[in-house]
C-alpha positions as CSV (number, residue, x, y, z in Angstrom):
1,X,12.4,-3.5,4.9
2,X,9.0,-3.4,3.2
3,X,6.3,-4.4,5.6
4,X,2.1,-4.0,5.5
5,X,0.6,-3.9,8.7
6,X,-3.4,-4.0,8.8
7,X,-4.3,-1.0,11.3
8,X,-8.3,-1.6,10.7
9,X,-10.0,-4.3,9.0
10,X,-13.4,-4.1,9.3
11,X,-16.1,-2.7,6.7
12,X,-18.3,0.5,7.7
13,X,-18.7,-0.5,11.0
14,X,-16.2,-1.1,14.1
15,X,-16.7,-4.4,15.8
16,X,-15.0,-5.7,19.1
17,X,-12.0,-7.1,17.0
18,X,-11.9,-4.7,13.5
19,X,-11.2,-1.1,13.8
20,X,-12.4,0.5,10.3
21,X,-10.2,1.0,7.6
22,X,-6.6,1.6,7.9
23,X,-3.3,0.7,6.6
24,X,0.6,1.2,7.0
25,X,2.9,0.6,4.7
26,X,6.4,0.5,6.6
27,X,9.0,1.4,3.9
28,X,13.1,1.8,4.9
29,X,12.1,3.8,8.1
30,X,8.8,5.5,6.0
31,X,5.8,5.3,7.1
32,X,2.7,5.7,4.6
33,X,-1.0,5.4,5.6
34,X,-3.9,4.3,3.8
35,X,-7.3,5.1,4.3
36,X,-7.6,6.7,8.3
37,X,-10.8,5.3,10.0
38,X,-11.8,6.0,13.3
39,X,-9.5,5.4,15.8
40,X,-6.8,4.2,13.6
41,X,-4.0,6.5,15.7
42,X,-4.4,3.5,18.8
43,X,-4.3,1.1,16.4
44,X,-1.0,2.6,16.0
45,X,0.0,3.4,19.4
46,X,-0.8,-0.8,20.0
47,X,1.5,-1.3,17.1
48,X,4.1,0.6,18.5
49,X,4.9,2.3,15.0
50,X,5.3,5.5,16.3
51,X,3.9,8.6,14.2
52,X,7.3,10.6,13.5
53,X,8.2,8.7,9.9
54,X,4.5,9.4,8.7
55,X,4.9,11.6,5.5
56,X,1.4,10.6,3.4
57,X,-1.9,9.6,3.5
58,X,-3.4,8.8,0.8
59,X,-7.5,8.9,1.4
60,X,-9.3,6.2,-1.3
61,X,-13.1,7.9,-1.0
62,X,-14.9,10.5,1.8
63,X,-17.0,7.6,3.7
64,X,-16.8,8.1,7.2
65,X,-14.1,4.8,8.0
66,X,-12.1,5.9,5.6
67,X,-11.4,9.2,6.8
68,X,-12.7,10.3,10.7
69,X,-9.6,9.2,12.3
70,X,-7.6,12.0,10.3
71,X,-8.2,14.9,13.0
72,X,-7.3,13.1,16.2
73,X,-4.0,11.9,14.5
74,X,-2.8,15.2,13.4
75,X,-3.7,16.9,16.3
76,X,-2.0,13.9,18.1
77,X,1.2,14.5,16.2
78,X,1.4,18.3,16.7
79,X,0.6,17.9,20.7
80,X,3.9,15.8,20.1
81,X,5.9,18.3,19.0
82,X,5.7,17.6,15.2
83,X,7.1,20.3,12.6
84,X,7.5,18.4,9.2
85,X,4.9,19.1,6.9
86,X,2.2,15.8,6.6
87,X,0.7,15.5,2.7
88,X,-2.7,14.3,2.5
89,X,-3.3,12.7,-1.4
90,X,-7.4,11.8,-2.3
91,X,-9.5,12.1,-4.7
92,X,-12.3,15.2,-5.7
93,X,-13.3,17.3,-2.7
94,X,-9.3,16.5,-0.3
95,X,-8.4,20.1,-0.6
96,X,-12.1,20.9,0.8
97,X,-11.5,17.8,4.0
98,X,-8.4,19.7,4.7
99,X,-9.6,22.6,4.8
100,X,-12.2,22.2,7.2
101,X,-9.7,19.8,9.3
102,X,-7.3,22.4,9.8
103,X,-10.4,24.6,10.9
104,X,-11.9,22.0,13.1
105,X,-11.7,22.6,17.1
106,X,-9.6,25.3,19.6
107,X,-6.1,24.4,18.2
108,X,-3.8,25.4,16.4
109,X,-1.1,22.6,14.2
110,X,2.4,23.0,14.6
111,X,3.2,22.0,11.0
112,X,1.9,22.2,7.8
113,X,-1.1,20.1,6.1
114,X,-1.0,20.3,2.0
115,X,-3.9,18.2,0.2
116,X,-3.0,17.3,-3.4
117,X,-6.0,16.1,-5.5
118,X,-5.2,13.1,-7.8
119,X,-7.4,11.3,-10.7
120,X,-6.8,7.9,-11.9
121,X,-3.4,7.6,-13.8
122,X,-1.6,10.3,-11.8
123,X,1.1,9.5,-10.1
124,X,3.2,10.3,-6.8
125,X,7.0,10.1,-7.2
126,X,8.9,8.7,-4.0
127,X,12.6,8.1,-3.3
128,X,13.0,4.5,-4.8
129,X,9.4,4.3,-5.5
130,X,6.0,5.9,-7.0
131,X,2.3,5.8,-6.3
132,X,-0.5,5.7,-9.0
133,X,-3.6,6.2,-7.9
134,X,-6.5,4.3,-10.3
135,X,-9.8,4.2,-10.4
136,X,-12.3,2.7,-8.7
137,X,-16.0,1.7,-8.7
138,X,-17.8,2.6,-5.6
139,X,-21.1,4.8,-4.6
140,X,-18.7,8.1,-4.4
141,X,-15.4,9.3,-6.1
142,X,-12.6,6.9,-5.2
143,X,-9.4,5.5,-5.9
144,X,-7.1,3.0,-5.7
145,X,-3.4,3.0,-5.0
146,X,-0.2,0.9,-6.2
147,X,2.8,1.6,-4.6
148,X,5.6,0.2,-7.5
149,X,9.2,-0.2,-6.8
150,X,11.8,1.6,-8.8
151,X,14.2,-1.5,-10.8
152,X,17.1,-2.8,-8.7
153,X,20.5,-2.8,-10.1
154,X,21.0,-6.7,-11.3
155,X,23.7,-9.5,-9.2
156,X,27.1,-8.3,-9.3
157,X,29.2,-11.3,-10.5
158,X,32.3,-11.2,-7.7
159,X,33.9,-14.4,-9.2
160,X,33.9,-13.5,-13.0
161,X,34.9,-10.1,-12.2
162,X,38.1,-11.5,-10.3
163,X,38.5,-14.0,-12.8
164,X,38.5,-11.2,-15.5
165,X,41.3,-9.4,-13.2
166,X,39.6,-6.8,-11.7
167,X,41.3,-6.8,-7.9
168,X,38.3,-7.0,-5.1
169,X,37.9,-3.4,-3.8
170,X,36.0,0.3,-5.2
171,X,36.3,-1.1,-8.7
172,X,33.6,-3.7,-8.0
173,X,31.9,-0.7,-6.5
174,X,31.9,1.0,-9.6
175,X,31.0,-1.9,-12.2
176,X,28.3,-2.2,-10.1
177,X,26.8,1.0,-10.8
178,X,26.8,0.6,-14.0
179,X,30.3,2.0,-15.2
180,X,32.8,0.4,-17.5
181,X,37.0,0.1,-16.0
182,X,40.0,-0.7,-17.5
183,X,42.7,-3.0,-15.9
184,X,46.0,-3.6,-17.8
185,X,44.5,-2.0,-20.8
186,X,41.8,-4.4,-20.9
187,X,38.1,-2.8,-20.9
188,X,35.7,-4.8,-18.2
189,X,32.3,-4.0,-19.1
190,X,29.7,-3.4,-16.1
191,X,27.6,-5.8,-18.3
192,X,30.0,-8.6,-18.1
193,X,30.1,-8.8,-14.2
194,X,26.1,-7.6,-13.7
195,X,23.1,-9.8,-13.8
196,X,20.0,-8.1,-15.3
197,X,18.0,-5.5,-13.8
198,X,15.7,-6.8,-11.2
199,X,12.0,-5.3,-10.6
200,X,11.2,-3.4,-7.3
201,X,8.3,-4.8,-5.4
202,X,4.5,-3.8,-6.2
203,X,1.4,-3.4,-3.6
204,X,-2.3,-2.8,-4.6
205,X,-5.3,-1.3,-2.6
206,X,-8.5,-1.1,-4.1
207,X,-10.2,0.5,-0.9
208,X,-14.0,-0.3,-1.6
209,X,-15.0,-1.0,-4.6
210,X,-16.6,-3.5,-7.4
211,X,-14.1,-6.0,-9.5
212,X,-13.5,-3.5,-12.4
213,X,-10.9,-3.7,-15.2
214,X,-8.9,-0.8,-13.8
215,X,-8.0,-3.1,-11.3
216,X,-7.4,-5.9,-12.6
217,X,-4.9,-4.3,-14.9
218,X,-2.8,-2.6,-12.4
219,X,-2.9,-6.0,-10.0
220,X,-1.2,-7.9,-12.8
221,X,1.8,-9.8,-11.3
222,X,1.8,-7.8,-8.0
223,X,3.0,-9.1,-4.8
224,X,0.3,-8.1,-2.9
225,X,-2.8,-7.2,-3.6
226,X,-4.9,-6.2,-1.0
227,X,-8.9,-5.9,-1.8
228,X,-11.8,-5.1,-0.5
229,X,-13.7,-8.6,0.8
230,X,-17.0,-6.9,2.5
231,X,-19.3,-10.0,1.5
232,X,-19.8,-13.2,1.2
233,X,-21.8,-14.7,-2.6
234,X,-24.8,-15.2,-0.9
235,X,-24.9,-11.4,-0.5
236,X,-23.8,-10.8,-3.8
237,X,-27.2,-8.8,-5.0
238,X,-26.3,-6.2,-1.7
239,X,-22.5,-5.9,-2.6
240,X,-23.8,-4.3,-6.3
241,X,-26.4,-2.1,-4.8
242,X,-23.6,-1.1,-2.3
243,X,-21.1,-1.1,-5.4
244,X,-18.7,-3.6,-2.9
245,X,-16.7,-7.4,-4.1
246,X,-17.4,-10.7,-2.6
247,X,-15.0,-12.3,-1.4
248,X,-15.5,-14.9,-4.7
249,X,-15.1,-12.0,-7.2
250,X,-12.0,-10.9,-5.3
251,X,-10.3,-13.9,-5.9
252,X,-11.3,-14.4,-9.5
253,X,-9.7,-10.9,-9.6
254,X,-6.3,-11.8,-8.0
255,X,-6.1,-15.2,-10.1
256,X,-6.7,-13.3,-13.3
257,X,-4.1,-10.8,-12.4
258,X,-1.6,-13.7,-11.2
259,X,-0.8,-12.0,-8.3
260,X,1.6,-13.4,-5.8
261,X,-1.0,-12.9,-2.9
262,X,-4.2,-12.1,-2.0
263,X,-5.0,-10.2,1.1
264,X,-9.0,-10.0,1.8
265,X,-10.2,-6.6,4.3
266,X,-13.1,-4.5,4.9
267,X,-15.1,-7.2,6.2
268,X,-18.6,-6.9,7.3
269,X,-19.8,-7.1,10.8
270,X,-22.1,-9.7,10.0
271,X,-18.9,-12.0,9.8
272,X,-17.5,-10.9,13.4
273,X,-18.0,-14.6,14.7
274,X,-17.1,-16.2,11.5
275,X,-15.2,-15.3,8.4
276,X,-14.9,-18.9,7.3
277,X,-17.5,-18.4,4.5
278,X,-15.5,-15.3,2.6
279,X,-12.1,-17.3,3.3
280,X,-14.2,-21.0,1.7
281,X,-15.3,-19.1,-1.7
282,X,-12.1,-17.2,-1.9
283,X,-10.2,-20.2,-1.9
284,X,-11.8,-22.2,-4.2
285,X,-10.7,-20.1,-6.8
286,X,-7.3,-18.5,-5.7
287,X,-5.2,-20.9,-2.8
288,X,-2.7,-17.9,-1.6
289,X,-5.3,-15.7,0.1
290,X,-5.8,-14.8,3.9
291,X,-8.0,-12.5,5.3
292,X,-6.6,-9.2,7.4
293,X,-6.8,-9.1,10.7
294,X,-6.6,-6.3,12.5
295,X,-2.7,-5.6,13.9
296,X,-1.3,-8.5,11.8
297,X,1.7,-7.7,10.0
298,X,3.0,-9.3,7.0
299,X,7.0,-8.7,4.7
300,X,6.9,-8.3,1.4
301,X,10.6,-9.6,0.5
302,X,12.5,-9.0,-2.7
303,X,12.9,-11.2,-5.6
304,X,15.6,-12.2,-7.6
């Protein structure tokens, strides 16, 4: 199971329907946050995701949505009885935020906290899967992150194997993983009966930033790639200053990068009532784009 689900959606500030920033990546029973805005551990609770599986966050900058719902979740988590260690990954100054987390308030955790500091190009090694962080253009230090799928062992050909005599059973097992058998003196190569290795999946976040190149050269052929949206075009003056993306520059981005689909986030309050001009400009540029809502969840599904 791969799924995203979009815990907060809104730019700097909370509105009635967008908790700030926040999302969950739900991988074969892991659970990996992105960016922790303010109340983003009831965004969970509503989801029902439970907080057991969380092993990372990964923090893309130190502006407030992006980060003040970290104490209330780990102080949540140890009420509950936690004990396995959490890691918190970010950019300059995360070993300082833990520090004073772990310091903050009359309590002590029940498990460990470890901040690793990361700079663009460094990379986090999972079981199956790795995250690089990249860099970002935005008002503080910031990342990115793309989460990248380790290759998946190619088809296994049932029908030519049998018809090459290999009896159904562990030896399909074993051509399978990549190692040669003999039957009746005859050598059956794994590569005779297995299809080509097929790629993993691959998720970006930009978290806030401007279109920059860094971007745009990890996005290339992604699944998802899920970008900061704050503004409309009109705006587009503001989003520089502010060193955000329209919504247009997003999707030039994602059509550039031939990404398989564009997810729009951090929207301003200005478009509480109506986000129809970020999803019109998009659009016109890149059809396979929607715009997060807050608790929507979509798959990610593997390819062939």
């Amino acid at each position: 199971m791969f799924r995203i689900l979009f815990l907060g959606t809104g730019g700097s500030l909370p509105t009635r329907n967008r908790n700030t920033s926040g999302i969950l990546i739900k991988r074969d029973g892991e659970l990996l946050l992105f960016d922790c805005g303010e109340g983003t551990q009831q965004q969970m609770m509503r989801a029902k995701t439970g907080m057991k599986a969380l092993t990372s966050i990964f923090i893309t900058h130190f502006h407030a949505d992006h980060m003040l719902g970290i104490p209330g979740l780990i102080q949540t988590m140890s009420f509950l009885g936690r004990t396995d260690p959490l890691m918190i990954y970010g950019p300059e100054w995360v070993k300082e935020f833990v520090k004073i987390l772990i310091e903050l308030g009359y309590y002590k955790l029940r498990f460990e906290v470890e901040a690793v500091e990361l700079s663009p190009g460094d990379i986090v090694r999972k079981e199956g899967y790795f995250i690089e962080a990249i860099g970002t253009e935005h008002s503080v230090p910031s990342l990115g992150y793309v989460l990248t799928e380790e290759p998946r062992r190619g088809k296994f050909d049932r029908e030519k194997a049998i018809a090459l005599g290999v009896p159904p059973g562990p030896l399909f097992s074993k051509l399978h993983s990549g190692f040669d058998v003999e039957i009746n003196g005859q050598l059956i190569k794994s590569s005779d009966v297995v299809g080509r290795m097929r790629r993993g999946r691959k998720i970006v976040y930009t978290g806030d930033t401007r279109p920059c190149e860094s971007i745009l050269n990890a996005s290339r052929n992604a699944d998802v790639l899920i970008h900061e949206a704050t503004l409309a075009s009109d705006q587009s003056d503001w989003a520089k200053e502010t060193k955000h993306s329209t919504a247009f520059e997003a999707a030039t981005l994602a059509k550039e990068a031939n990404v398989g689909r564009l997810v729009l986030t951090h929207i301003s309050s200005r478009y509480t009532d109506d986000v129809s001009p970020l999803l019109n400009e998009a659009q016109k540029v890149f059809e396979k784009v929607i715009i997060a809502e807050d608790l929507m969840e979509i798959d990610v599904p593997l390819k062939d």
